[in-house]
N, C-alpha and C positions, 0 to 999 in steps of 0.2 A: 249500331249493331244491326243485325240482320236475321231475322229468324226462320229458320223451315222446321214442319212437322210432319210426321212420314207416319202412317198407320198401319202396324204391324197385329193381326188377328185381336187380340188383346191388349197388346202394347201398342203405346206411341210414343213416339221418339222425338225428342226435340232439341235442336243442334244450333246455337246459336255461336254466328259466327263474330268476330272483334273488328269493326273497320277503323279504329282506332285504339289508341292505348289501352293493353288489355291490363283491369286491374280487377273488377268484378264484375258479372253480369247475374240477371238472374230476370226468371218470368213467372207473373201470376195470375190464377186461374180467377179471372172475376175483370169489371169493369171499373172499379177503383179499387184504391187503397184503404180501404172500409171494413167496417164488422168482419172482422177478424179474416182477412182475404189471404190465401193459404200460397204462400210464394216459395221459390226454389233459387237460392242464391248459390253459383258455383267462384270459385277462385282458385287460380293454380298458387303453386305453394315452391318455396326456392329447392326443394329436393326431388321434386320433378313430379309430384304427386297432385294431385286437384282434390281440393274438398267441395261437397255438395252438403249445404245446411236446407234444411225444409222450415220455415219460419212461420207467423202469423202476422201479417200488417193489419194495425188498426190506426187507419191516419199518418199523415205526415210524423212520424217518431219511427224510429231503427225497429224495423219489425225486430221482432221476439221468438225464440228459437221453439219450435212446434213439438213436444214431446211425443202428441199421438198423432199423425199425419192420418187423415182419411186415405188417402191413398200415396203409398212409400214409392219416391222418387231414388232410382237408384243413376250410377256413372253406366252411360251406353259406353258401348266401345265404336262408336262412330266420332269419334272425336279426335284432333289432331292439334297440340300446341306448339308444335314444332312451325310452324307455317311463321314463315318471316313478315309479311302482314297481315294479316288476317289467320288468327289461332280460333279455334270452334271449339267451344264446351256445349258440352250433351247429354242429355239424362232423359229414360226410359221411366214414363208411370203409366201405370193401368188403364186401359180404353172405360171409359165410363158411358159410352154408347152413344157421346154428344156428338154432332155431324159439322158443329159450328163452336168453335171455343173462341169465350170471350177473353180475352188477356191483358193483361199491363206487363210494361217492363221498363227495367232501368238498367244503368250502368254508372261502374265508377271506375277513375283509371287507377288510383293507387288502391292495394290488396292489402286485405288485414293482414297483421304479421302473425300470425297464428293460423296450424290447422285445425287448430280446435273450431266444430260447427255453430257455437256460440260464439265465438268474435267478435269485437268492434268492430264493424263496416262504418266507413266514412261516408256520409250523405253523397247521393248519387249527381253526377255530374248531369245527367240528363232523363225524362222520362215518359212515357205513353200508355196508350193505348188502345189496341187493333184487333184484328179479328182472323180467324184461321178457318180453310173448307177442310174438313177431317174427312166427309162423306166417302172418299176410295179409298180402300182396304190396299193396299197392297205387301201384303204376306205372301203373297206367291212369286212375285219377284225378286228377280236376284238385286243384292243390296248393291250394285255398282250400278244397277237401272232404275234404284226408288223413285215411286211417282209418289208425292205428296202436295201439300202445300206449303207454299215460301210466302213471307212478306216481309218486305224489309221495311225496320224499324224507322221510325224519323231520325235523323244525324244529329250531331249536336250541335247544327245550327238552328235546329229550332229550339223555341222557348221550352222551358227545364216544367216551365209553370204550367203548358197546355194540359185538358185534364183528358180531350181523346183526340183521335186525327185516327176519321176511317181510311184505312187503307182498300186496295184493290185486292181480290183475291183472285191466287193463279190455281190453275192444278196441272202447271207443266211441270216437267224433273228441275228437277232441285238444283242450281248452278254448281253445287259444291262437287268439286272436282273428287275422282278415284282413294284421290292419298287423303281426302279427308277424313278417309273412313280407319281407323286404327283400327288391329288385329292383336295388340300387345299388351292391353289395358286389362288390368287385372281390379275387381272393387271388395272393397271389405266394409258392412254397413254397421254401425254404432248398435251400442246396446239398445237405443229408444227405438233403431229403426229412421229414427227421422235424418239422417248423413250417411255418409260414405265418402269415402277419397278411393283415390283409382290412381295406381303405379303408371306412370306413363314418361314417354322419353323427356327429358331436359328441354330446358326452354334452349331453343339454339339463338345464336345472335347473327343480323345481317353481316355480312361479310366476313363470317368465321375468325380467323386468329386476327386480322386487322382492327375488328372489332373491340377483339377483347385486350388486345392493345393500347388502344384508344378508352379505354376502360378504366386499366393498367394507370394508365397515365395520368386521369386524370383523377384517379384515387390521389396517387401520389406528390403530384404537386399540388393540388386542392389542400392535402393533410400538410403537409412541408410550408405552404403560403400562408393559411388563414390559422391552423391549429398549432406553428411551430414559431415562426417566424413572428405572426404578428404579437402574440404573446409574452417571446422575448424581447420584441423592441418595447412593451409595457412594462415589465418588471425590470429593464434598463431605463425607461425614466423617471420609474419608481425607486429603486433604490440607490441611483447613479446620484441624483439629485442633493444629495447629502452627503457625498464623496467627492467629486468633481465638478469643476465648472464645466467641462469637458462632455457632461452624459449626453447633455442636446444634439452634438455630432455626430455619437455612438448612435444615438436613437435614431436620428436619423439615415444613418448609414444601412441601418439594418433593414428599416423600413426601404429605401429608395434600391438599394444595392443585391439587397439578397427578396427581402419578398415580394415586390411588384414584378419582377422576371418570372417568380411561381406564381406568383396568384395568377397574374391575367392568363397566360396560355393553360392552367387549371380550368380554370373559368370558362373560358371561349371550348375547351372541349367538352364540357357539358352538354351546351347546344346541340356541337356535333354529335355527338350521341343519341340524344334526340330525333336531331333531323335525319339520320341513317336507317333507322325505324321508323320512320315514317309517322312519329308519334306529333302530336300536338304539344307545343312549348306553354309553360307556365299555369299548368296545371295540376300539379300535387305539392306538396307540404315542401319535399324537398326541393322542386324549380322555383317557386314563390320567395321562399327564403331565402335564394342563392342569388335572386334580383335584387332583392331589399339589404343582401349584404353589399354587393357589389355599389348601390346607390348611396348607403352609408359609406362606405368606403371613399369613394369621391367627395362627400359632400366633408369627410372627417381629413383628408388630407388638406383642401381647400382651404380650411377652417385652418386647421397647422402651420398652412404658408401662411397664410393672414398674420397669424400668430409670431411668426418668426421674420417677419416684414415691417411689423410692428416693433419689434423689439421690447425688450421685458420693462413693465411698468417702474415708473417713476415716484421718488418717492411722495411726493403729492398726491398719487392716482393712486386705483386700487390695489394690494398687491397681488389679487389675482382676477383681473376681470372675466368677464362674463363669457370673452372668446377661448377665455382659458380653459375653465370648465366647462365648454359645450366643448372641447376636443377632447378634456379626458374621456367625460360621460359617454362621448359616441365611440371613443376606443373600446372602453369597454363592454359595449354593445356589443359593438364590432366581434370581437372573440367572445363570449356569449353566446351570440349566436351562430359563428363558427362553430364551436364545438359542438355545438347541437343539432348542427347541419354534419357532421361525422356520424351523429347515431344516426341519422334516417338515413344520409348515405348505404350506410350498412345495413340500415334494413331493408331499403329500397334495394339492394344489389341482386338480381334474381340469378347470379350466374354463384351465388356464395351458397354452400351446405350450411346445413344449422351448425355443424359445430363451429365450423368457420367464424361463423357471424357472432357466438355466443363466446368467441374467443378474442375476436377485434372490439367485441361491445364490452367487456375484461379488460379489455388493453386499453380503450379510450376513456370506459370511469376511472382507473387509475394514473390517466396523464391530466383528466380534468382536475382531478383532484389536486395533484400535483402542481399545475398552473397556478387554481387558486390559492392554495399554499405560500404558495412563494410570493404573489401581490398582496396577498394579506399581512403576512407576515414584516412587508415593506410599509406596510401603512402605519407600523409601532413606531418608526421614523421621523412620521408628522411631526410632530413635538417638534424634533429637533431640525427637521426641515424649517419651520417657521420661526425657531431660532436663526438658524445660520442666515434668512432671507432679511431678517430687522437689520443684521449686521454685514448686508452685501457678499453673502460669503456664498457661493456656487451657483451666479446666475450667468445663465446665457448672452453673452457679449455679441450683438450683431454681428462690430468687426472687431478686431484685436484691437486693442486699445493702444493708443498714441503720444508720446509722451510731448506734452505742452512745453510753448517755449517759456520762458520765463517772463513774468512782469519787468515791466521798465522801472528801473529805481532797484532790483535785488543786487543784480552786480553791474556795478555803474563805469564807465568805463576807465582803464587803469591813468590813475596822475602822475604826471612826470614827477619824475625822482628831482629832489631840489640840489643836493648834495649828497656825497657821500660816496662809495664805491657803488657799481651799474648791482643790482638787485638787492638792495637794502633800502632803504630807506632812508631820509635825513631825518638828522637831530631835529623835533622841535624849535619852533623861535622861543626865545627867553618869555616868558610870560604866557603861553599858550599851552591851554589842559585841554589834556584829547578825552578826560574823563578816563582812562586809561592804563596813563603811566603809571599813576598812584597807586593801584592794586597789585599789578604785575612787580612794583619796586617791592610793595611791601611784602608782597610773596614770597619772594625771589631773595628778602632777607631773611625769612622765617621769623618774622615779627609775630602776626598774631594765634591768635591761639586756634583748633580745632575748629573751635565753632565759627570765630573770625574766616577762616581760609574754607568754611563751605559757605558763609556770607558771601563772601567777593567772589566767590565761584557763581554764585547765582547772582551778582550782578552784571559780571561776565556774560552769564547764559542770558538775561535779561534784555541785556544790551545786543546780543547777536539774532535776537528773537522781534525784534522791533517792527523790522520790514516785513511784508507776506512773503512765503515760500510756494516753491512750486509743488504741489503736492498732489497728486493726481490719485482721486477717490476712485475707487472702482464699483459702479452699483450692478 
């Protein structure tokens, strides 16, 4: 960030500008963060409005919101967030007669979601130091000639931990161009005096409707990939699993055919978004996350194929080993944290109105809810999942199963017929028992009794049951 301060009779103005991702900036009047150092934190807000909190830092901890401010920092109207890189917030407090202000400042890219001037501010991405010449008045010039003093802040490639870095002091005009100066900005300050927010135009996005396009889009398949898609390949091998051998294909179908065509190009437009503004990647809650899904993701298909290259445990081995359970558990990470990457999506969206956002953050707790419902509700299942799996019943078959040939010795090859007409059989030789004839004769006279004819029934079956059969188990 960048800071200039311009000396107006009794006012002084100070206009700092964003050279990168704007999410909060803010500057305080002291040389550290100490005994209670009296700081001005601004953030613009999704309705186009910027709030200015006045706080108290004592030490590394979230300064604390200043009820009686020695001197009330109000919204200048030199301020312009429209600026496609570089947006300026600005705020007017009282000349205290000093000719040399000592300051700190920080910044952070992502903005509380609140315009309330107590808000959670997220720990500052970066911070300093430096020093400002106040000593030239300039009140009598016109505001499009202001002479003051500029210095620009350390970037954020210096260390976050340095505690100062003297800067040089100028007293040339201030680089900030004409239109930085807004005309429109109207401020309204808090009961305590210590805030204000200021009506000012829409954050605009680089490249207009292309932009918001690209925006569009990757709302869309972002929410379609990771919040719709991958959910339902879950709750299909959740409850398929107890229904069909068949779910392993469904689940996979879903996953390979419908969600990896939205997730990735979802994903990859992220980036682009990013890089279009000129903003630095993998820096707030929502880019960080959207990496750590993306790397789950890989690592949780990976693990899948393994799984399905493997083929389902034997019954000697475990019935569910260890590669098994490290693909549910990362599934359901996976969406977990998808969905959760949808609320900050939406809060992250600075082109969304509150109602907007208070109306998709409505719609995503009730489809969260909804998802979980439904996996949960599959888990009453179990039971009977680890029933049908004791008894080979709805597991995943690598290939289709093969029917084996038969053992040597089941059917052996046909004897020639000794006599008699071509497809019957000959008569026995005289004295030779096929073990056989006996039963069928006495059957066949209706000799014995009930219990006799399911005897000789089962030595029938007995006798046809001798050999192995081809019987093809399916595990």
């Amino acid at each position: 960030m960048c800071v200039d301060a311009v000396t107006r009779g009794d006012v002084v103005s100070y206009e700092m500008k964003a050279l990168n991702q704007l999410g909060w900036m803010s500057i305080g009047f002291g040389s550290s963060m100490n005994n209670n150092t009296s700081v001005v934190v601004m953030w613009p807000n999704s309705d186009g409005s910027v709030t200015l909190s006045q706080r108290l830092a004592a030490g590394h901890v979230e300064p604390r919101l200043d009820p009686q401010p020695s001197r009330v920092a109000t919204v200048s109207t030199h301020m312009d967030i429209s600026s496609d890189t570089s947006p300026i917030l600005a705020f007017d407090v009282p000349n205290d007669g000093s000719t040399v202000a000592e300051l700190i400042w920080a910044f952070g890219v992502t903005p509380p979601n609140s315009t309330d001037p107590s808000a959670h501010i997220e720990q500052h991405l970066d911070a300093g130091s430096f020093t400002l010449d106040l000593s030239k008045d300039t009140s009598g010039d016109d505001d499009d000639d202001d002479q003051g003093s500029s210095s620009p802040a350390p970037t954020s490639s210096m260390s976050a931990t340095s505690s100062s870095l003297p800067l040089s002091v100028s007293s040339t005009p201030t680089d900030s161009p004409t239109s930085s100066h807004s005309s429109t900005s109207s401020s309204a300050s808090s009961s305590s005096g210590s805030a204000s927010a200021s009506a000012v135009p829409a954050l605009s996005s680089p490249g207009g409707q292309s932009h918001q396009t690209i925006l569009v889009a990757h709302t869309v398949l972002s929410f379609l990939g990771f919040a719709v898609i991958l959910p339902l390949a879950a709750v299909i091998a959740r409850w398929g699993r107890t229904l069909s051998n068949n779910w392993f294909r469904a689940h996979w179908l879903v996953v390979a055919m419908l969600g990896l065509p939205t997730m990735l190009p979802g994903w990859i437009l992220g980036p682009v978004l990013v890089s279009r503004q000129r903003h630095k990647h993998i820096v707030n809650e929502h880019q960080i996350v959207g990496v750590i899904i993306l790397a789950l993701c890989i690592v949780q298909m990976s693990v899948g194929t393994f799984v399905r290259l493997r083929g389902p445990p034997t019954r000697s081995g475990k019935a569910h080993p260890v590669r098994n359970i490290l693909h549910v558990v990362l599934g359901l990470a996976i969406i977990g944290l998808s969905l959760s990457e949808v609320f900050t999506g939406v809060a992250r969206t600075m082109t969304f109105s509150s109602n907007t956002k208070r109306l998709f953050t409505v719609g995503c707790i009730i489809w969260t809810s909804a998802v979980a419902a439904t996996y949960a509700s599959g888990l009453l299942r179990l039971r009977r999942q680890l029933a049908q799996e004791r008894l080979g019943w709805h597991l995943p078959l690598p290939t289709p199963p093969r029917a084996p040939s038969p053992p040597l010795g089941v059917f052996a090859a046909p004897q020639p017929l000794r006599s008699g007409s071509p497809g019957r059989p000959a008569r026995a030789r005289e004295g030779e028992d096929d073990e056989l004839g006996d039963v069928f004769r006495h059957l066949s006279s209706g000799g014995p009794t009930s219990t006799g004819r399911a005897h000789a029934l089962s030595v029938v079956e007995m006798r046809e049951l001798q050999g192995p059969l081809p019987i093809s188990v399916r595990y």
